[in-house]
N, C-alpha and C positions, 0 to 999 in steps of 0.2 A: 196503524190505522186499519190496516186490512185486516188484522189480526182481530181487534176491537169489531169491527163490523163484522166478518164472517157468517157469523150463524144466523144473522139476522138479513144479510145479503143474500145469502142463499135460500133462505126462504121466501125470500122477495122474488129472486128471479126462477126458481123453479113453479114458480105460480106463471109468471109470466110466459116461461117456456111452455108448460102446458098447456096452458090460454091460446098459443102461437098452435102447436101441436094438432090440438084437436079445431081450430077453425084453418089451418094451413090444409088439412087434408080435407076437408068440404070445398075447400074454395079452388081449389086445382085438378083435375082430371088425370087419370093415370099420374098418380103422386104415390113415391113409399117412402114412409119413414123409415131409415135405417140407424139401425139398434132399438134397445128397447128402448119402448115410451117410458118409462119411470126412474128404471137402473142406469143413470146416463148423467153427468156434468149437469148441477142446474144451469148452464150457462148456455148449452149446445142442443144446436137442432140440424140434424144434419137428414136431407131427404133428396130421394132421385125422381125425377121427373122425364115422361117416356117420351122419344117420339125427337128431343130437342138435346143441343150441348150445354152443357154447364158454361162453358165460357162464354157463350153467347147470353146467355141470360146473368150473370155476372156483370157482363160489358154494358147493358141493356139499363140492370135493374140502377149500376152504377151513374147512369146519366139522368136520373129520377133521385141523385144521393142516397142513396140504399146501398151500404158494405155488405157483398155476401164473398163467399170464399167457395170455387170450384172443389171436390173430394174431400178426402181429409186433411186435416192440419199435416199428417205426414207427409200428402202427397202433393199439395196442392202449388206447386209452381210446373209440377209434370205437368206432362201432355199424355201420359199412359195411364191407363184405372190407376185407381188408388187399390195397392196393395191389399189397404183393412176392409176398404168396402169388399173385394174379390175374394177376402177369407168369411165374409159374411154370406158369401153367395151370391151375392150378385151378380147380374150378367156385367161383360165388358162393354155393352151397349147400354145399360140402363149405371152404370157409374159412370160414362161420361155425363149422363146427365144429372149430376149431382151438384148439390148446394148446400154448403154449410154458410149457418145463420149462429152470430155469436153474440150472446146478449154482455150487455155489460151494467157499471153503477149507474151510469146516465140513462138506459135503456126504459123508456115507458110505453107501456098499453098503447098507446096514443101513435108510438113509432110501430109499432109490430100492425096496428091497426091500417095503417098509410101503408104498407109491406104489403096486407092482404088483398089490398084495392088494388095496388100496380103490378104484385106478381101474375094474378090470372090473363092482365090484358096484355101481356111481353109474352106468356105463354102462348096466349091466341096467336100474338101476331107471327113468332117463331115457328109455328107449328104448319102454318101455313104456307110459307117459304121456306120448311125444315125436308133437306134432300132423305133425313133419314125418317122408314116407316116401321 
Protein backbone atom coordinates (compact mmCIF):
# COMPACT_ATOMS: atom_id res chain seq x y z
CA UNK A 1 0.00 0.00 0.00
CA UNK A 2 2.66 2.47 0.71
CA UNK A 3 4.30 1.52 -2.23
CA UNK A 4 0.99 2.08 -4.28
CA UNK A 5 0.44 5.55 -2.75
CA UNK A 6 3.94 7.01 -2.46
CA UNK A 7 4.18 9.45 -5.17
CA UNK A 8 1.10 10.59 -4.87
CA UNK A 9 1.54 10.82 -0.79
CA UNK A 10 4.31 12.80 -1.25
CA UNK A 11 2.91 15.25 -3.13
CA UNK A 12 0.14 15.60 -0.99
CA UNK A 13 2.10 16.29 2.09
CA UNK A 14 5.05 18.37 0.67
CA UNK A 15 2.22 20.84 -0.21
CA UNK A 16 1.21 20.52 3.02
CA UNK A 17 4.59 21.00 4.51
CA UNK A 18 5.10 24.02 2.69
CA UNK A 19 1.67 25.43 3.47
CA UNK A 20 2.89 24.72 7.37
CA UNK A 21 6.44 26.23 6.47
CA UNK A 22 5.86 29.45 5.03
CA UNK A 23 2.60 30.56 7.59
CA UNK A 24 4.76 28.79 10.71
CA UNK A 25 7.28 31.43 10.27
CA UNK A 26 4.76 34.55 10.00
CA UNK A 27 3.09 33.36 12.84
CA UNK A 28 5.89 32.83 15.43
CA UNK A 29 8.66 35.49 16.37
CA UNK A 30 12.26 34.60 16.39
CA UNK A 31 11.35 31.26 14.45
CA UNK A 32 14.19 29.44 12.09
CA UNK A 33 13.66 26.86 10.02
CA UNK A 34 16.33 24.42 10.09
CA UNK A 35 17.40 22.77 6.87
CA UNK A 36 16.46 23.68 3.61
CA UNK A 37 12.83 24.81 2.84
CA UNK A 38 12.43 22.52 -0.22
CA UNK A 39 15.58 19.86 -0.20
CA UNK A 40 14.01 18.07 2.92
CA UNK A 41 11.37 14.87 3.61
CA UNK A 42 8.05 15.90 2.39
CA UNK A 43 6.90 14.83 5.66
CA UNK A 44 9.27 16.99 8.10
CA UNK A 45 9.42 20.46 9.47
CA UNK A 46 11.70 20.82 11.89
CA UNK A 47 12.26 24.64 13.31
CA UNK A 48 14.06 26.39 16.56
CA UNK A 49 12.38 28.92 18.36
CA UNK A 50 14.34 31.71 20.56
CA UNK A 51 14.10 32.75 23.82
CA UNK A 52 11.99 29.18 25.03
CA UNK A 53 12.91 25.10 25.52
CA UNK A 54 11.63 22.69 23.17
CA UNK A 55 10.52 20.51 25.83
CA UNK A 56 8.51 22.81 27.34
CA UNK A 57 6.63 23.75 24.32
CA UNK A 58 6.26 19.98 23.45
CA UNK A 59 4.67 19.33 26.94
CA UNK A 60 2.49 22.36 26.30
CA UNK A 61 1.60 21.95 22.67
CA UNK A 62 0.95 18.07 23.86
CA UNK A 63 -2.05 19.10 26.26
CA UNK A 64 -3.92 20.90 23.30
CA UNK A 65 -3.29 17.08 21.48
CA UNK A 66 -0.71 18.38 19.14
CA UNK A 67 2.38 15.60 18.63
CA UNK A 68 5.68 17.57 18.13
CA UNK A 69 9.11 15.98 18.86
CA UNK A 70 12.05 18.04 20.64
CA UNK A 71 15.42 18.15 17.94
CA UNK A 72 16.03 15.58 15.61
CA UNK A 73 14.68 12.20 15.18
CA UNK A 74 18.45 11.40 16.21
CA UNK A 75 18.38 13.02 19.06
CA UNK A 76 15.28 13.62 20.53
CA UNK A 77 14.93 11.49 23.85
CA UNK A 78 18.42 13.69 24.89
CA UNK A 79 18.45 16.34 26.86
CA UNK A 80 21.94 17.65 24.90
CA UNK A 81 21.53 19.68 21.36
CA UNK A 82 20.96 17.49 18.70
CA UNK A 83 24.09 16.64 17.16
CA UNK A 84 22.52 17.53 13.29
CA UNK A 85 20.98 20.63 14.33
CA UNK A 86 24.82 21.72 15.88
CA UNK A 87 26.63 20.46 12.50
CA UNK A 88 24.01 22.84 10.83
CA UNK A 89 25.20 25.74 13.02
CA UNK A 90 23.19 26.24 15.24
CA UNK A 91 23.78 27.73 18.57
CA UNK A 92 23.32 25.24 21.61
CA UNK A 93 20.81 27.60 22.90
CA UNK A 94 18.62 28.08 20.05
CA UNK A 95 18.48 23.88 19.30
CA UNK A 96 17.15 23.53 22.55
CA UNK A 97 14.54 25.25 21.39
CA UNK A 98 13.76 23.14 18.68
CA UNK A 99 10.54 21.36 17.28
CA UNK A 100 10.02 18.86 14.95
CA UNK A 101 6.56 18.51 13.27
CA UNK A 102 5.96 15.23 11.30
CA UNK A 103 3.16 15.05 9.06
CA UNK A 104 1.58 11.91 8.12
CA UNK A 105 -1.54 10.04 5.70
CA UNK A 106 -4.01 11.28 8.19
CA UNK A 107 -2.47 14.80 8.49
CA UNK A 108 -4.77 17.80 7.00
CA UNK A 109 -4.61 21.56 6.46
CA UNK A 110 -7.31 21.74 8.91
CA UNK A 111 -4.79 20.12 11.70
CA UNK A 112 -1.60 22.13 10.74
CA UNK A 113 -4.18 25.11 10.73
CA UNK A 114 -5.25 24.37 14.82
CA UNK A 115 -1.03 23.98 15.25
CA UNK A 116 -0.84 27.67 13.89
CA UNK A 117 -3.47 29.13 16.25
CA UNK A 118 -2.02 27.20 19.50
CA UNK A 119 1.72 27.48 18.78
CA UNK A 120 2.07 31.32 18.95
CA UNK A 121 -0.05 31.59 22.15
CA UNK A 122 2.28 28.63 24.21
CA UNK A 123 5.01 30.64 22.71
CA UNK A 124 3.70 34.02 24.43
CA UNK A 125 3.03 32.41 27.36
CA UNK A 126 6.56 30.51 27.63
CA UNK A 127 8.40 33.42 26.75
CA UNK A 128 7.23 35.27 29.47
CA UNK A 129 7.98 32.94 32.28
CA UNK A 130 11.09 31.80 30.04
CA UNK A 131 14.43 32.11 32.65
CA UNK A 132 16.33 32.10 29.27
CA UNK A 133 17.02 35.68 27.15
Amino acid sequence: LAEKLKNKESKRLRVLRDYFIKNILKAVPDIRLNGHAVKRLPNNINVSIGGIEGESMALMLDSYGICASTGSACSSRKLTPSHVLLALGISPELAHGSLRFTLGRKTRKSDLDYVLKILPLIVAKLRKISAIK
